[in-house]
Every structure is written in structure tokens, then in C-alpha cells.
C-alpha positions in Angstrom: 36.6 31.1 -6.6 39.4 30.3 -4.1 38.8 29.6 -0.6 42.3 31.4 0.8 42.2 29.4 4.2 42.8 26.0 2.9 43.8 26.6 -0.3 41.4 24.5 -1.9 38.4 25.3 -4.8 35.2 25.8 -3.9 32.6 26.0 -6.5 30.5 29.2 -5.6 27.4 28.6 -3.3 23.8 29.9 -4.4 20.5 30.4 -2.6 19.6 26.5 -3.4 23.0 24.8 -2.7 25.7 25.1 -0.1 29.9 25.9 -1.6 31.4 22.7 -1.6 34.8 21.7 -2.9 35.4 21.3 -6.4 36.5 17.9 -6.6 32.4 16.8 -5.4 30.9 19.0 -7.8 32.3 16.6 -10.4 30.8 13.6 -8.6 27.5 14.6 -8.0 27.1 16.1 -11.4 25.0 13.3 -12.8 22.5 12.7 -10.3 21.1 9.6 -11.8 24.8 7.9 -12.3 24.1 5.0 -14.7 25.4 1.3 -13.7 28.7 0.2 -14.5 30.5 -2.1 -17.0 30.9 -5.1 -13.9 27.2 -4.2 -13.0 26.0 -4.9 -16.7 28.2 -7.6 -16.7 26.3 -9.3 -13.2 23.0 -8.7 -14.4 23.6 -10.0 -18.1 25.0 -13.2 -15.7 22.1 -13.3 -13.6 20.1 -13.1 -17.1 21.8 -15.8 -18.7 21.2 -18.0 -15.4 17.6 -17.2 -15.3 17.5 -18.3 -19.2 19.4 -21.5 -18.2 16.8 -22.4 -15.8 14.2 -21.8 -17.8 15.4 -23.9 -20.4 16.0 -26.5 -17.9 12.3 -26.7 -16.8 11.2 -26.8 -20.4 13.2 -30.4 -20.6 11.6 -31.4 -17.1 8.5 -33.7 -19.2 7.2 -36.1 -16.0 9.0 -34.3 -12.7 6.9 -31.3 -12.7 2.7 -31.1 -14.2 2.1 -28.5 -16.6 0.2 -26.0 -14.7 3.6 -25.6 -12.2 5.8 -25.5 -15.0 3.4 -22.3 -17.1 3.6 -20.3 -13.3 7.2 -21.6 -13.2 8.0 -19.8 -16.7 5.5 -17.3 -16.7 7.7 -15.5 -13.0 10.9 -16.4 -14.5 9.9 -14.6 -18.0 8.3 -11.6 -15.6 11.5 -11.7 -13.5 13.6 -10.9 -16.6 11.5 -8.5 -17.8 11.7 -6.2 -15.2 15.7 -7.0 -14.6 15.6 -5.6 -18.4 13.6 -2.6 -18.1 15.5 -1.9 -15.0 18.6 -1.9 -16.0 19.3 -1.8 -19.5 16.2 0.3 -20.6 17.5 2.7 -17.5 13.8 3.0 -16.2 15.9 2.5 -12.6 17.6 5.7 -13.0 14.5 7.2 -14.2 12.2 10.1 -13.7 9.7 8.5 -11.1 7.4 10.2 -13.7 8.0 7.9 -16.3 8.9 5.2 -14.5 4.9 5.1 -13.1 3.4 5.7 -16.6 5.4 2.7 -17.2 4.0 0.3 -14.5 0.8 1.6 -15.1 1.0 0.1 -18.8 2.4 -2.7 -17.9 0.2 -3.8 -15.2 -3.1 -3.2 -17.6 -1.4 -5.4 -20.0 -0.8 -8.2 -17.3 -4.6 -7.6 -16.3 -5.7 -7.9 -19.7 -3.6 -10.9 -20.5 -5.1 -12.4 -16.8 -8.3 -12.1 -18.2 -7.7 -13.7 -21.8 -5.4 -16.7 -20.1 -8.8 -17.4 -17.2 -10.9 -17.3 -20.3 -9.4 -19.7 -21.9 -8.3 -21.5 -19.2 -10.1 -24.8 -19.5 -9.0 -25.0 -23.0 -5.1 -24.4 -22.5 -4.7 -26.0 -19.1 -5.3 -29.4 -19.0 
């Protein structure tokens, strides 16, 4: 359909959305537009930085005790996790569906692993 006053194409409106010109349709198409290649390319940085540090506090023996250096790890292992599922995994861009099924599972399987780790607590922490 051509809109004769301008003389630009509109794609034809319906009950649910408004005629707008062609050249948007093709932007908006993908509602959930995936990251990309520089925004992979910063988070697998950022990754690789996190992994740098946490290979860096493994070699820190006398600086830091042991309990600091478990929490230490244990948020910058989380932290990467959820960059991971976030952005490569696509649970970002998402159904918010699927993404809440998701942190459901996951947060009874930190609860669970809360309750094994305080168990054993006296035994690993020392």
C-alpha cells in the first residue's frame, strides 16, 4: 500500500497496530533483538576478567583467610553464572515465562546447596 501524499510505504494498519512506514516494520520485527558481535565480545572480556581475578585470589595463600576467599569465589563464580545465562543462553531476551521457571530452579538449588554447605560447615571451614 502507498501512501500517495508523501510518497512513502506504509505497511497496512490493523485493529491492533497503527500504519507505520515500511522501513520500521523491518526494525521492530524481532522484538527480542539478540546482542551483538561487540556486545558478545564485552561480556566474553568482562568474563575473562572475572576469571583472571578469580585465579588471582586462589594464589593469595596468607593475605586473605579462607572463609573470605570461599565468599570471595563463591559471588564471582555466581556473578558469571548469571552473565552466562543472561547472555549467551539468551534467558535476557527471554519469555519472562521461562525466565521465572528458571530462577525458580535455580534459587532451590542455591537453598539446597545453603543447607548442605551450613551442615557441613564446621567440617569444611576451618
Amino acid at each position: 500500500m502507498s501512501d500517495q501524499g508523501s510518497g512513502t510505504d506504509l505497511v497496512e494498519a490493523t485493529p491492533a497496530t497503527p500504519a507505520v512506514p515500511a522501513a520500521d516494520v523491518v526494525e521492530r520485527a524481532d522484538e527480542h533483538a539478540h546482542p551483538g558481535p561487540r556486545q558478545y565480545v564485552v561480556i566474553a572480556v568482562v568474563l575473562s576478567i572475572l576469571t583472571a581475578l578469580e585465579v588471582g585470589l586462589y594464589y593469595l595463600e596468607g593475605d586473605v583467610s579462607n572463609n573470605l576467599l570461599i565468599v570471595l569465589l563463591a559471588v564471582l563464580a555466581t556473578l558469571k553464572f548469571f552473565l552466562v545465562a543472561a547472555w549467551y543462553m539468551h534467558m535476557r531476551m527471554d519469555a519472562p515465562f521461562f525466565r521465572r521457571i528458571f530462577v525458580v530452579g535455580l534459587v532451590g538449588a542455591m537453598i539446597v546447596y545453603g543447607v548442605v554447605m551450613l551442615t557441613f560447615a564446621s567440617t569444611v571451614l576451618a
